[in-house]
Structure formats: structure tokens, C-alpha cells
C-alpha positions as CSV (number, residue, x, y, z in Angstrom):
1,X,50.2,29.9,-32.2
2,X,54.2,28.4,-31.9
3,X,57.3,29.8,-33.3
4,X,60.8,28.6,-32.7
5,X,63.6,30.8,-31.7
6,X,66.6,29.5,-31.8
7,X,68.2,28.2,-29.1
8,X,64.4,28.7,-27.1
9,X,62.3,25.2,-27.6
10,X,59.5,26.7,-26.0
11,X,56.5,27.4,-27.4
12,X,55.1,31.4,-27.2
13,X,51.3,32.0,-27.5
14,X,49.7,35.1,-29.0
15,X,48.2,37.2,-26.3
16,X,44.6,37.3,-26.7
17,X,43.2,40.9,-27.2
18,X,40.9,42.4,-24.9
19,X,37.3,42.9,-25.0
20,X,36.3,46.1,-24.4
21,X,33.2,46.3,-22.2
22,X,30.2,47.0,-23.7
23,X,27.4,49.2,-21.7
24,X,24.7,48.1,-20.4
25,X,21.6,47.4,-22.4
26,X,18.2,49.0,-21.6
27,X,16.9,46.1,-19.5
28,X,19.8,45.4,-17.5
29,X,19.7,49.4,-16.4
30,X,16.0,49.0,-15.6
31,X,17.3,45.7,-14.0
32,X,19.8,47.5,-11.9
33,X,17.3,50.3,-11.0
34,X,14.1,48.9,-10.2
35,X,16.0,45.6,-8.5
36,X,14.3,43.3,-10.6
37,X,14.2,41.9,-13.9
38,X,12.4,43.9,-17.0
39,X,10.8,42.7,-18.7
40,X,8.8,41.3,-16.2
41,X,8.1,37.1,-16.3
42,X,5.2,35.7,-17.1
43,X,2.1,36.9,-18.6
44,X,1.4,40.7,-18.3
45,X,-2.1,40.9,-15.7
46,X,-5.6,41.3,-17.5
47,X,-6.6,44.5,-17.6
48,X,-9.6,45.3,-15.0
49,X,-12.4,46.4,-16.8
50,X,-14.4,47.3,-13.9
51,X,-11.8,50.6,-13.2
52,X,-12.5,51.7,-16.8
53,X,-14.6,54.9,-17.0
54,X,-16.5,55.7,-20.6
55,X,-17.5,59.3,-20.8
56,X,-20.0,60.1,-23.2
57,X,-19.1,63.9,-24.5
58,X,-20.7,64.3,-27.5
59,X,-24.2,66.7,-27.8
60,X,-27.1,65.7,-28.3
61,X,-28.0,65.5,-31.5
62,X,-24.6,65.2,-32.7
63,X,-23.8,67.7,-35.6
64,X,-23.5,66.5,-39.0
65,X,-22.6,68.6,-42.6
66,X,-23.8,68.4,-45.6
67,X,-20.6,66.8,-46.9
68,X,-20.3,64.1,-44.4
69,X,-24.1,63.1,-45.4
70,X,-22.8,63.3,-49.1
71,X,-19.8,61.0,-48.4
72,X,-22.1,57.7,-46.6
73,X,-25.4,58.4,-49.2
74,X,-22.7,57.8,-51.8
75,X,-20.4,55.3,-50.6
76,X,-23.1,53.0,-48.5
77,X,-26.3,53.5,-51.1
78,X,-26.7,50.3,-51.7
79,X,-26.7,49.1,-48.0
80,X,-28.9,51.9,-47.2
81,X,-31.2,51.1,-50.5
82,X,-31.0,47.4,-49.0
83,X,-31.7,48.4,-44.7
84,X,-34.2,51.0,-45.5
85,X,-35.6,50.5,-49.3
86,X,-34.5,52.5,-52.6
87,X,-35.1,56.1,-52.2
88,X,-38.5,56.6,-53.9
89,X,-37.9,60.7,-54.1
90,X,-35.2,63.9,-54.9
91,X,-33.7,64.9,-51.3
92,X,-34.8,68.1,-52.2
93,X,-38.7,67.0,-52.1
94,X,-38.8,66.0,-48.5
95,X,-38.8,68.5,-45.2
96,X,-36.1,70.2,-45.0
97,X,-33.9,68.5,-41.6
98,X,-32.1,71.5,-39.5
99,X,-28.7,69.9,-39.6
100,X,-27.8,71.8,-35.8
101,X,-30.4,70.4,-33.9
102,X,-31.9,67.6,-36.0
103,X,-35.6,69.0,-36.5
104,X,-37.5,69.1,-39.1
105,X,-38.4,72.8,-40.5
């Protein structure tokens, strides 16, 4: 940007304002910490399954309610009709299953 003065033929810029400095993002702080760059280049590693530990917790038999048989028998009779054949009987007419243990009584 000029302007003319008079008597002054020289032309006066506008001072440019200043930035203000904006902090550091996340990365460049882990940058600055750990001494190199985050995140790290490249492909993360494969996980090692071989250092994977499955724990099985559960008793044995595992617990079920009345409600929770209710819920598959009627969402997933058809598939059960189709896996093990259509139920030929009432529930009620067959031995009687202790639901703690999973015996018959």
C-alpha cells in the first residue's frame, strides 16, 4: 500500500501485523517429549498372537434362566425347528431340566 505526502515521493508500506504464536499441537508435544515423531511412520506392528492368554471363567454348566430360554425358543424357532426338527410336544411334557446344574430331574 502507497500514499503521497506532500513534499515526500516515497512510497510508505503498511506494517504487516503479527502472528501471534499458536501452542503446540498434541503431536508436536509428544514429539518434543518422547524425541521422536508421533504418530509413529509406517505401519503399526502385527499384534503377536502367541502372547495372548484366553481364560476360560465360566462354570461348568453355564447358568441359564427361564427368560433367556424364552428369548432364543422365540426369536430362533424356526432355525431350531430347521437344526433339530419341529417340536413334536408341550415343554411342559418332557423331564423337567434343573436349570443350576443342567440335570434332568
Amino acid at each position: 500500500m502507497t500514499s503521497d505526502r506532500s513534499g515526500d515521493h516515497k512510497p510508505v508500506t503498511a506494517s504487516r501485523s503479527r502472528r501471534t504464536e499458536r501452542p503446540p499441537t498434541a503431536s508436536e508435544q509428544l514429539e518434543e517429549l518422547l524425541g521422536y515423531p508421533w504418530p509413529f511412520p509406517g505401519r503399526p506392528p502385527k499384534h503377536d498372537l502367541s502372547t495372548w492368554t484366553v481364560t476360560d471363567d465360566w462354570p461348568d454348566p453355564v447358568p441359564v434362566t427361564e427368560a433367556e430360554i424364552e428369548v432364543f425358543e422365540r426369536w430362533f424357532s424356526d432355525l431350531f425347528d430347521e437344526m433339530f426338527g419341529p417340536d413334536t410336544g408341550s415343554p411342559d411334557t418332557g423331564p423337567e431340566i434343573d436349570l443350576e446344574n443342567g440335570t434332568t430331574k
